[in-house]
C-alpha positions in Angstrom: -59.7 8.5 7.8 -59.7 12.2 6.0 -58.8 13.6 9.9 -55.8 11.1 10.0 -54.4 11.9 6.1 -54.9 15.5 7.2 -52.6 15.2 10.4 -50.0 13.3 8.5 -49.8 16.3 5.8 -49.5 18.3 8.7 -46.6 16.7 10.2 -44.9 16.2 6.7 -45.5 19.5 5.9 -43.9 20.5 9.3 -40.9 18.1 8.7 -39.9 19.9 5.0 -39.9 23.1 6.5 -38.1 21.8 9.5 -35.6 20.9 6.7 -35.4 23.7 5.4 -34.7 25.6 8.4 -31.9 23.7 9.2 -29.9 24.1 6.1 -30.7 27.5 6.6 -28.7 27.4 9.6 -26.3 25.5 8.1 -25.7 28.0 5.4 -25.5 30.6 8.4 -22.6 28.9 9.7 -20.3 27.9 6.5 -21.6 30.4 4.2 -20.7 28.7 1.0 -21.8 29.7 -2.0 -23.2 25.8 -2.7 -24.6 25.0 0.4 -26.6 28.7 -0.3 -28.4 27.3 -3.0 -28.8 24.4 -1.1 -30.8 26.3 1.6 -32.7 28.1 -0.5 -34.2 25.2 -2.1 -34.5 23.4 0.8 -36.4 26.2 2.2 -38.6 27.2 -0.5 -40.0 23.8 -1.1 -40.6 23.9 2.9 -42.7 26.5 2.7 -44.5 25.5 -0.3 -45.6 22.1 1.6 -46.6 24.7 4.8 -48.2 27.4 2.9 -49.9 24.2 0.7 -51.1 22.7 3.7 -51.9 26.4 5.5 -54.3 27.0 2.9 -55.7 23.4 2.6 -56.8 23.4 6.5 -57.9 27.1 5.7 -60.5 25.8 3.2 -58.6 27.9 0.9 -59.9 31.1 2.3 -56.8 33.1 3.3 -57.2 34.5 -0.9 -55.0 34.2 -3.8 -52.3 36.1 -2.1 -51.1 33.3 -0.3 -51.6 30.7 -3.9 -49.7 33.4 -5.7 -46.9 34.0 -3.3 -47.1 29.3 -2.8 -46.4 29.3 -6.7 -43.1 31.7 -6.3 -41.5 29.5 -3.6 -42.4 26.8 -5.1 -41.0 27.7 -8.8 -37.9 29.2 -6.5 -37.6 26.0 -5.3 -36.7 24.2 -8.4 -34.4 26.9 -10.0 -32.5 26.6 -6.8 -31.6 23.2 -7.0 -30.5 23.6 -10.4 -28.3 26.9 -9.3 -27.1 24.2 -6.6 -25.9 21.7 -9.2 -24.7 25.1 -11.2 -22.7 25.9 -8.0 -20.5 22.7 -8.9 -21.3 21.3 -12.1 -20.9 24.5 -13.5 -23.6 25.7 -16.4 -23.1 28.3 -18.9 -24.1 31.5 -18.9 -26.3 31.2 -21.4 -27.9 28.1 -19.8 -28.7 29.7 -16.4 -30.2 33.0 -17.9 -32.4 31.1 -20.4 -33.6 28.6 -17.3 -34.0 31.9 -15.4 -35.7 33.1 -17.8 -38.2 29.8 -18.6 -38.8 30.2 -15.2 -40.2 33.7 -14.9 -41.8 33.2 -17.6 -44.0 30.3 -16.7 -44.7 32.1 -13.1 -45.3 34.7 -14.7 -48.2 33.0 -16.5 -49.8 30.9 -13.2 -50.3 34.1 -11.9 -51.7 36.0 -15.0 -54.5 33.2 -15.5 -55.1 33.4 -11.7 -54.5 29.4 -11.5 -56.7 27.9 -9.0 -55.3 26.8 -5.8 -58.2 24.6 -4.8 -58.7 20.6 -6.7 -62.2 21.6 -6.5 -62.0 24.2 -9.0 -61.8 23.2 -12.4 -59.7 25.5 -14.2 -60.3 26.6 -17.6 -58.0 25.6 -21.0 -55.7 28.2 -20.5 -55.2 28.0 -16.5 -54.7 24.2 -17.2 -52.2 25.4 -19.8 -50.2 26.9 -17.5 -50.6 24.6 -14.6 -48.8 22.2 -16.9 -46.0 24.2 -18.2 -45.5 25.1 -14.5 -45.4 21.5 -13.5 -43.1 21.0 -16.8 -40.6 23.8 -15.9 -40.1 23.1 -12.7 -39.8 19.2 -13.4 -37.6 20.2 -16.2 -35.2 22.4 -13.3 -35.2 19.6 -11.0 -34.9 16.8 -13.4 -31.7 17.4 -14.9 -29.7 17.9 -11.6 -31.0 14.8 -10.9 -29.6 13.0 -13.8 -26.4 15.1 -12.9 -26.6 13.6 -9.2 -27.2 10.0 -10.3 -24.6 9.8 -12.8 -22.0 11.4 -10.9 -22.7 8.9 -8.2 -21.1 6.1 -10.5 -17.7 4.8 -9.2 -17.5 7.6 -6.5 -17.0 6.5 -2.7 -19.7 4.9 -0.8 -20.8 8.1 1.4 -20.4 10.4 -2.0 -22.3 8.1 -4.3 -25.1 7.5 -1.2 -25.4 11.0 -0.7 -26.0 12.1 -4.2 -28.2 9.0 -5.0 -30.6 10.3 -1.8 -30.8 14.3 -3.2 -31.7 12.5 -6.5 -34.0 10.2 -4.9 -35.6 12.8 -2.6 -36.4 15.3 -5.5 -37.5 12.8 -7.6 -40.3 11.3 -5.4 -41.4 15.1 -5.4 -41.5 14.9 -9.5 -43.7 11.9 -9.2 -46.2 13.5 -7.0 -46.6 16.5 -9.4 -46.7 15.0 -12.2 -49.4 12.3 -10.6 -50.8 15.7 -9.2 -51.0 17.4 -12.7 -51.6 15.0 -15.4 -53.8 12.2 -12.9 -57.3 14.1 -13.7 -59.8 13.4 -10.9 -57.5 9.9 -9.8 -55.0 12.4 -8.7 -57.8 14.1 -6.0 -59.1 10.9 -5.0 -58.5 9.8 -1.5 -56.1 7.1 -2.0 -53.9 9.1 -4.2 -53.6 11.7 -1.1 -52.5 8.7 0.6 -50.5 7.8 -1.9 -49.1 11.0 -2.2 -47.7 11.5 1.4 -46.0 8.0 1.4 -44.1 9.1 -1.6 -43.2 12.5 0.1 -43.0 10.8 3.5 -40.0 8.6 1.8 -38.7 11.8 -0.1 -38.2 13.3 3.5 -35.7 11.5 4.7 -33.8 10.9 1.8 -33.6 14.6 1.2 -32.4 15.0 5.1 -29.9 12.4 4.9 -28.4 14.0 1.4 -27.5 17.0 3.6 -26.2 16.0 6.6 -26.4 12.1 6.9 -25.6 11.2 10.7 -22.5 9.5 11.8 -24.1 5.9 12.1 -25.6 6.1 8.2 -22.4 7.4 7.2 -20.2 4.4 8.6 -23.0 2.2 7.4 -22.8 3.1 3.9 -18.6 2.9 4.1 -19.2 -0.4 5.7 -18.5 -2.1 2.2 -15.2 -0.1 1.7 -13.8 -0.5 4.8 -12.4 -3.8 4.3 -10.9 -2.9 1.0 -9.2 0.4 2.6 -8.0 -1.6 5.7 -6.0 -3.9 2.9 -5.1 -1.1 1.4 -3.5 0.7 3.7 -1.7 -2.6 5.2 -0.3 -2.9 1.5 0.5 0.9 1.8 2.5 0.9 4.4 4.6 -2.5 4.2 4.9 -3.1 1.0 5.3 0.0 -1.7 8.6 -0.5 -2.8 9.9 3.3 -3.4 8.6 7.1 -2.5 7.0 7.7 -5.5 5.0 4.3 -6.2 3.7 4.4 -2.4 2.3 8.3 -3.4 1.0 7.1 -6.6 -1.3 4.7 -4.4 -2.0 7.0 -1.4 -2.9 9.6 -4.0 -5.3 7.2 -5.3 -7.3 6.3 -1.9 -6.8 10.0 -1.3 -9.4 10.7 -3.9 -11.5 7.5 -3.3 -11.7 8.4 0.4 -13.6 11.6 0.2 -14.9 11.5 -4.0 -12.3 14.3 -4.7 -10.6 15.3 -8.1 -7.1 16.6 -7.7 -4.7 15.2 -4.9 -0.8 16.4 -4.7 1.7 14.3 -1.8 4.4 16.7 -1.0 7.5 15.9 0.5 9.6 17.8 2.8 11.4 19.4 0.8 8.6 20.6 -1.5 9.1 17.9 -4.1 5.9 16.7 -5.3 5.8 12.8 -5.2 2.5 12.4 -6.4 0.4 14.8 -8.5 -3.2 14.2 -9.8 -6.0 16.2 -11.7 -4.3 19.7 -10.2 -2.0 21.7 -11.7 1.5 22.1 -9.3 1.6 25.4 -8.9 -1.6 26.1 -7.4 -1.1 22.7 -5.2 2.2 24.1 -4.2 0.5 27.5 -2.8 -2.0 25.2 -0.9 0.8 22.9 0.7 2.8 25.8 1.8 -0.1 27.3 4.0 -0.5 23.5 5.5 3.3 24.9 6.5 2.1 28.0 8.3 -0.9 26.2 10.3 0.6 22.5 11.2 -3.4 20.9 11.3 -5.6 19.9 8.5 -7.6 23.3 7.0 -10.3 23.6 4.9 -9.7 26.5 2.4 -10.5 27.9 -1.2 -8.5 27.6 -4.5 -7.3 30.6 -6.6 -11.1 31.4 -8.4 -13.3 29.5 -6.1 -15.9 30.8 -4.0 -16.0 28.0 -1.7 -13.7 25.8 0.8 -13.3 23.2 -2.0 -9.7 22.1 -1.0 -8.4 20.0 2.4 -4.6 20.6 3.2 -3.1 18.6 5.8 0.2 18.5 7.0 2.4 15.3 6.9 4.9 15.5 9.6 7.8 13.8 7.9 10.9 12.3 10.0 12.3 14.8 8.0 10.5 17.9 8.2 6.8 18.8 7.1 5.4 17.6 3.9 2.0 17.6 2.7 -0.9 16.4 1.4 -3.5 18.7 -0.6 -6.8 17.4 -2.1 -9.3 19.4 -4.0 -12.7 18.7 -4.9 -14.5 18.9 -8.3 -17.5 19.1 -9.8 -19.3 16.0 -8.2 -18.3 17.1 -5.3 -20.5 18.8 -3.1 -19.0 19.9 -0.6 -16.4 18.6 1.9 -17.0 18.7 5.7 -15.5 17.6 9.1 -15.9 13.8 8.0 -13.9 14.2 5.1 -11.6 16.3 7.1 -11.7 13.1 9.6 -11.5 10.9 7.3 -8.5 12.3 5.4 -7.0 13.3 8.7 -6.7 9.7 9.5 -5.6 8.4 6.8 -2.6 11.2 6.3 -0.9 9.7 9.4 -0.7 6.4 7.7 0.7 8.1 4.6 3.5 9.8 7.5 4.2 6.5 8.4 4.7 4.6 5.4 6.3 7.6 3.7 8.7 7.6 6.6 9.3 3.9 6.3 10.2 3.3 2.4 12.6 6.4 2.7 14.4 4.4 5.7 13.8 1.4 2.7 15.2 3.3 -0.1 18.2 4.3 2.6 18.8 0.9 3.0 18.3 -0.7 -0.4 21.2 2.4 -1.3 23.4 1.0 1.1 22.7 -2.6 0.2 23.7 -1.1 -3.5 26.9 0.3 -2.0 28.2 -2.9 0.0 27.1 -5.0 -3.2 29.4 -2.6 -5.5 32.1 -2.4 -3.3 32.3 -5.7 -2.9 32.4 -6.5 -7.0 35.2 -3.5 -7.3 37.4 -4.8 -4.4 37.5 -8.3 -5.8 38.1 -7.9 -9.0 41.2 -5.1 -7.8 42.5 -7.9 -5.1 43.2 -10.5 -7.4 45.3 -8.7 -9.5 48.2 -8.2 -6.6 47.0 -11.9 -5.0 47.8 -13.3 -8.4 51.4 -12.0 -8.3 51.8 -12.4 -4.9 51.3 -16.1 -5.3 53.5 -16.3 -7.9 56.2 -14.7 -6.0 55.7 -17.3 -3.2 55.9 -20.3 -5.4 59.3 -18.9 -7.1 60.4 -18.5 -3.5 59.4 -22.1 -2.6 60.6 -23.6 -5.5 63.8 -21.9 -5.2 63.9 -19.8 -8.3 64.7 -16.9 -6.3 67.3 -18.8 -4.7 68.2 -21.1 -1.7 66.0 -20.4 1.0 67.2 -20.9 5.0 65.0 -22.0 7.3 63.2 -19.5 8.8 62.7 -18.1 5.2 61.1 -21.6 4.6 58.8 -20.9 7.8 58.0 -17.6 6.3 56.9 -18.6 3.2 54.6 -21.3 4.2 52.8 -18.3 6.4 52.7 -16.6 3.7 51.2 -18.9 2.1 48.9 -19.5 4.2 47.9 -15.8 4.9 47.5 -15.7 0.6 45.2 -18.6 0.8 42.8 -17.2 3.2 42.9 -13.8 1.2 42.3 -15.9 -1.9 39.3 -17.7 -0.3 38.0 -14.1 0.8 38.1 -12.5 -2.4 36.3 -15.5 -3.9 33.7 -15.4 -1.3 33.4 -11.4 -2.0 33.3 -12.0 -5.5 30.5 -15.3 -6.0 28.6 -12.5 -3.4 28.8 -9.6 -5.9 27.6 -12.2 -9.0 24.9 -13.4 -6.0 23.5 -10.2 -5.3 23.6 -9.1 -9.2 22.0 -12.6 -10.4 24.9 -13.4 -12.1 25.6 -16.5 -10.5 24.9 -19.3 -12.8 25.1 -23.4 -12.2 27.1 -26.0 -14.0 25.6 -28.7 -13.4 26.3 -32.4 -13.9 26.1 -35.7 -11.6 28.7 -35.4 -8.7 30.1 -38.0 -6.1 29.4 -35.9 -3.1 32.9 -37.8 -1.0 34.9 -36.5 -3.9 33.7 -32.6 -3.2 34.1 -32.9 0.6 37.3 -34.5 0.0 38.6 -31.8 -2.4 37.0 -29.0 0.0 39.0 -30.3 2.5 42.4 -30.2 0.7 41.8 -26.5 0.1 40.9 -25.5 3.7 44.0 -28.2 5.1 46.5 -25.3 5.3 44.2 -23.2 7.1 44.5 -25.5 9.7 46.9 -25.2 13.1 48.9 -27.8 14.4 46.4 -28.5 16.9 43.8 -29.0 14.7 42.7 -32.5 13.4 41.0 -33.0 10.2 38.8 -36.1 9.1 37.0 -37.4 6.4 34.4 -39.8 7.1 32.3 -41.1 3.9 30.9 -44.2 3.3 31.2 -46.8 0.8 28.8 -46.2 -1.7 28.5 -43.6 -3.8 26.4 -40.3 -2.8 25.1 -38.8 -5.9 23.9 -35.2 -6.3 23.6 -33.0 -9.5 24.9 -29.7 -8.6 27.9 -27.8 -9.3 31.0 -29.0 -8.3 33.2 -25.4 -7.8 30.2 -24.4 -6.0 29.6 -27.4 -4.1 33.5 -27.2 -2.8 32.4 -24.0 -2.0 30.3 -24.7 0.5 31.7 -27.1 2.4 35.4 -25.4 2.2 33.5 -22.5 4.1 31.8 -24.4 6.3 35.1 -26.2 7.4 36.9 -22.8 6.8 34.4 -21.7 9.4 34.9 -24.7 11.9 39.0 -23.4 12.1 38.8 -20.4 12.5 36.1 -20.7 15.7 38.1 -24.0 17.2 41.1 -21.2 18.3 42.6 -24.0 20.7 42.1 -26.7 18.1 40.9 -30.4 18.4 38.8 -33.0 16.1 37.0 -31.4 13.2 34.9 -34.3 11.3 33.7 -33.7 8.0 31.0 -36.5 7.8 29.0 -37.7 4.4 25.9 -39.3 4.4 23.1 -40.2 2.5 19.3 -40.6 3.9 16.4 -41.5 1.5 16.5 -39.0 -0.8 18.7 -36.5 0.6 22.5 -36.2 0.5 24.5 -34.6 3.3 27.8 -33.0 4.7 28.4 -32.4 8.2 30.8 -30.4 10.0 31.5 -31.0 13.6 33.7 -29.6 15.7 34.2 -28.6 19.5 35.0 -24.9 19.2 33.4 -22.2 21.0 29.8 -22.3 19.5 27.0 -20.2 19.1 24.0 -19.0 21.8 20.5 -20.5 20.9 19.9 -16.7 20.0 22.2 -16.0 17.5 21.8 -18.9 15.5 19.4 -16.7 13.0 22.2 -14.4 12.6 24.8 -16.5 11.7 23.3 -16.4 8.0 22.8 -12.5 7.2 24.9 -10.8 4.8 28.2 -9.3 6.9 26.8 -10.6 10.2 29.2 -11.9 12.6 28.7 -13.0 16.1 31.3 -11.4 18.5 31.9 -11.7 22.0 35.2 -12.1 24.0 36.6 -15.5 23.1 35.5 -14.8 19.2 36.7 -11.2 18.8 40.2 -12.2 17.2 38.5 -13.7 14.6 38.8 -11.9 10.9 36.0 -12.6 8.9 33.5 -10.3 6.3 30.2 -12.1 7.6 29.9 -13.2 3.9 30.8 -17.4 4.3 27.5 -18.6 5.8 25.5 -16.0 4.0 26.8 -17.5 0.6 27.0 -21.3 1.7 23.5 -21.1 2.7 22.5 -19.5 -0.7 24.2 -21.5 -2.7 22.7 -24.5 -0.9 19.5 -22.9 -1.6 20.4 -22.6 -5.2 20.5 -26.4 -5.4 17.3 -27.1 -3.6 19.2 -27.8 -0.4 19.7 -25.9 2.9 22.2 -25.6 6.1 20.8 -26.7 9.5 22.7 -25.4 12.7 23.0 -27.4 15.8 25.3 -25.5 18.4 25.3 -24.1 21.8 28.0 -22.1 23.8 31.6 -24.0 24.7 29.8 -26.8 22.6 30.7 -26.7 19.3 28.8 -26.7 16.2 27.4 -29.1 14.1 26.9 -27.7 9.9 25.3 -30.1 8.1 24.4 -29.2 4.2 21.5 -30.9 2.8 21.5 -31.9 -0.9 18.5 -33.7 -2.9 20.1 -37.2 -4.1 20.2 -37.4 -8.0 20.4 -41.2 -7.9 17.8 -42.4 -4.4 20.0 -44.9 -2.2 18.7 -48.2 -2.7 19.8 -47.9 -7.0 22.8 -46.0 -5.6 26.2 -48.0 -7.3 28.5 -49.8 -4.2 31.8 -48.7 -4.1 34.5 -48.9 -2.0 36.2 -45.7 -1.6 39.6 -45.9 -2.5 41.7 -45.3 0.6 45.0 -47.3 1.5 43.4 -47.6 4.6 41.6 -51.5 5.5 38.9 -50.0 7.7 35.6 -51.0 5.9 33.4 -48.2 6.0 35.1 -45.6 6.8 38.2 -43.2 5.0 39.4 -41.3 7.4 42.0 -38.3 6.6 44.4 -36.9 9.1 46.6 -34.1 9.2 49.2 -36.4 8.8 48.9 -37.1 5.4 49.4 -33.2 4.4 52.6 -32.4 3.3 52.2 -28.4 3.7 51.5 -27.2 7.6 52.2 -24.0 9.4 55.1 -23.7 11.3 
């Protein structure tokens, strides 16, 4: 049993100084000024638990040199971990002098009362005395960075908080031991404390090791937990940050998160900061230009420090070259090639959705543009189209004298030409109040024949020679609430619509209907119709399907849009049926404000005998084009 504790002290005590060493080279290779301190404590304790164990298997016979020189690395050992927290959680001067000090001092007093190295001795008052304020010191040294580490972890990122939780964790088991060790009287030197003893420092080990360079697998296994969260984040990053500055705001935030950093600036291009958090701008500026210079993530060193505590990486903007600059603070370590990786990563998402809101905000500006234009021009049409349509009625009237007959043909061109400016610059200007929310709803119980009918009085002049309009409705009433301009609306477009892309003319029905619950207005024609394709088009905002037979037609693209949103607006919608050379079918849907079966029967007032039908032909209008 006592041959098997003794080759497990061995191995442990191999395994610390193994540690040690390799911080040492570590140090070797980075030369920072915190990963120094690091080392040094790393190292010390390492050859404390060697030269312990050296002397234990020795029988204690190599002479107090080698206790002396064990109580100097080990008292090193403690002060070094606090100059590692001082290195950044910074102390005050007076602070690290007085610990300095403490510590010298109670070295300085193990040595003087020749403190026995060997349990077996029993050591008198005053090398007890000293045993304990060496145990005290150093626990005092240790202790506090430890209470630094553990509350610095709080609310960091999962790697950070892991990491400074393990050096806590580490150096704390080796405060339990000593004070076990020191204050346990013969318990402590009993052979199951030994045991005891080398679990606790057997679990210290690793925690210790991972604190300074956890391996890959550990460190995606403590980020497992965040991942999901970052993955949404990112997917809300890039598709849905409204503007530049808001989308920063958030990267900047993850920025931080991502690697337990204190200051972030987001550059853009042209050196305007979009984002700007716990660093001042003009030393984040200097650090953003050098990202310039080098085109690849860097590690480098703020104005004052004394280590790489700040990553710059470029952002290579559609634009030109912005940038991203993080710098860490005081509960940050150190940053290393998988924060580098990390942030690396996570800039060429920030490239991408920087890139796409300024295509956004490109966009929503010209949106802005078409929307304004489109209030100014209508309101500054309607002025002229006013008097213009005054003019033309004086002129059919005869005010302005007797007309001949071509003048009579002229006018009613005219005319017609006015009415389809007229029904433009309305459709222009309910798209303005549309787009600025401005478009409000009178609403009140409507007979939905009446609107067709009237929508189809409006658009009649429209019509050519060869075209032939019909009214089909049937004989009881079809009630919706809704708003009876806009309503006329609607369907005037849709048959509007039907005109203009039946070029050779023929039968145009508008048909009304009632299903259920749902009220409806078709508009069939045989014109040229629409591909399977473009049928999603035909509804966007200054969309218009052109190909060779409908080139000739004028249009803004702004009928459907607004017909289907004003539908919309009265919890309705517009269904397409169409296909090429075989017309198109409109119908507008409509909840009914009275359902069919209470609906009132009426017969629709037509001088016509047919009994379910009213149909109106072009016939009946007095006003046609020549």
């Amino acid at each position: 049993m006592t041959a098997a504790l003794h080759l497990v002290q061995a191995v442990v005590s191999l395994s610390f100084l193994a540690l040690g060493l390799l911080t040492v080279v570590d140090w070797l290779r980075h030369r920072e000024r915190s990963r120094r301190y690091l080392a040094l404590a790393f190292m010390t304790l390492g050859l404390t638990s060697a030269l312990s164990q050296v002397n234990t298997m020795t029988g204690y016979r190599l002479g107090a040199l080698v206790g002396d020189l064990t109580l100097i690395l080990f008292m090193t050992s403690g002060f070094a971990l606090l100059l590692f927290r001082d290195s950044f959680i910074p102390l005050s001067g007076r602070l690290r002098v007085g610990a300095l000090m403490v510590c010298v001092g109670a070295t300085a007093l193990a040595l003087a009362t020749m403190v026995p190295a060997a349990p077996s001795i029993k050591p008198t008052g005053l090398q007890f005395a000293a045993t304990v304020a060496l145990v005290v010191v150093w626990s005092a040294c240790v202790i506090e960075p430890i209470v630094r580490f553990w509350g610095a972890s709080r609310g960091r990122p999962a790697v950070q908080r892991a990491r400074l939780r393990a050096v806590a964790g580490g150096y704390g088991a080796i405060v339990i031991i000593l004070l076990v060790a020191g204050f346990g009287g013969s318990a402590a030197t009993s052979l199951a404390a030994a045991w005891l003893f080398e679990l606790i420092a057997v679990i210290a080990l690793p925690l210790l090791y991972v604190s300074f360079a956890p391996p890959k697998w550990l460190r995606r296994l403590w980020r497992q937990q965040e991942e999901d969260q970052f993955r949404d984040a990112v997917y809300d990053l890039v598709l849905f940050s409204p503007d530049r500055p808001t989308l920063a705001k958030r990267a900047a935030e993850w920025g931080l998160r991502l690697v337990g950093a204190d200051g972030v600036a987001i550059f853009d291009a042209n050196g305007e900061i979009l984002a700007l958090r716990g660093i001042d701008p003009e030393p984040a500026s200097q650090l953003a230009r050098q990202a310039d210079q080098h085109r690849q993530a860097q590690l480098l060193a703020t104005s004052g420090s004394s280590r790489n505590n700040a990553i710059v990486l470029p952002l290579p903007l559609d634009i030109g070259a912005g940038a991203m600059v993080v710098v860490s603070g005081p509960y940050t370590p150190f940053f290393g090639s998988d924060e580098v990786g990390r942030l690396r990563s996570y800039a060429a998402n920030i490239t991408a959705a920087l890139d796409r809101a300024r295509v956004t905000e490109r966009l929503a500006a010209l949106e802005k543009t078409k929307s304004q234009f489109l209030n100014l021009a209508s309101h500054e049409l309607r002025s002229p189209l006013g008097v213009i349509n005054g003019y033309l009625s004086m002129l059919e009237q005869g005010a302005l004298g007797q007309l001949t007959e071509s003048g009579v043909r002229a006018v009613e061109v005219l005319k017609t030409k006015a009415l389809e400016m007229n029904l433009l610059v309305a459709q222009m200007l309910d798209a303005a109040r549309l787009e600025d929310g401005r478009l409000a709803l009178k609403r009140d119980r409507v007979d939905l024949r009446d609107v067709a009918g009237e929508a189809l009085q409006v658009v009649r002049p429209l019509a050519a020679a060869g075209h032939d309009l019909s009214l089909e409705t049937p004989p009881r009433q079809v009630i919706v609430f809704g708003d009876v301009d806009r309503l006329t609306t609607i369907i005037s477009n849709l048959l509007e619509n039907a005109i203009k892309y039946s070029p050779e003319g023929g039968k145009i029905r508008c048909i009304v209907g009632a299903v259920e619950h749902t009220a409806s207005v078709s508009v069939v024609d045989n014109g040229v119709g629409v591909a399977r394709e473009d049928i999603p088009r035909l509804f966007k905002r200054f969309e218009r399907i052109e190909n060779r037979k409908t080139s000739h037609v004028a249009g803004t693209g702004l009928g459907l849009y607004l017909s289907r949103e004003l539908a919309r607006q009265h919890g309705g919608d517009i269904q397409v049926e169409s296909g090429p050379d075989a017309g198109s079918t409109f119908t507008l849907s409509l909840p009914l404000a009275v359902p069919l079966h209470e609906a009132i029967e009426t017969v629709s007032p037509t001088p016509e005998p047919a009994p379910r039908l009213h149909i109106v032909t072009d016939g009946e209008s007095e006003t046609r084009l020549a």
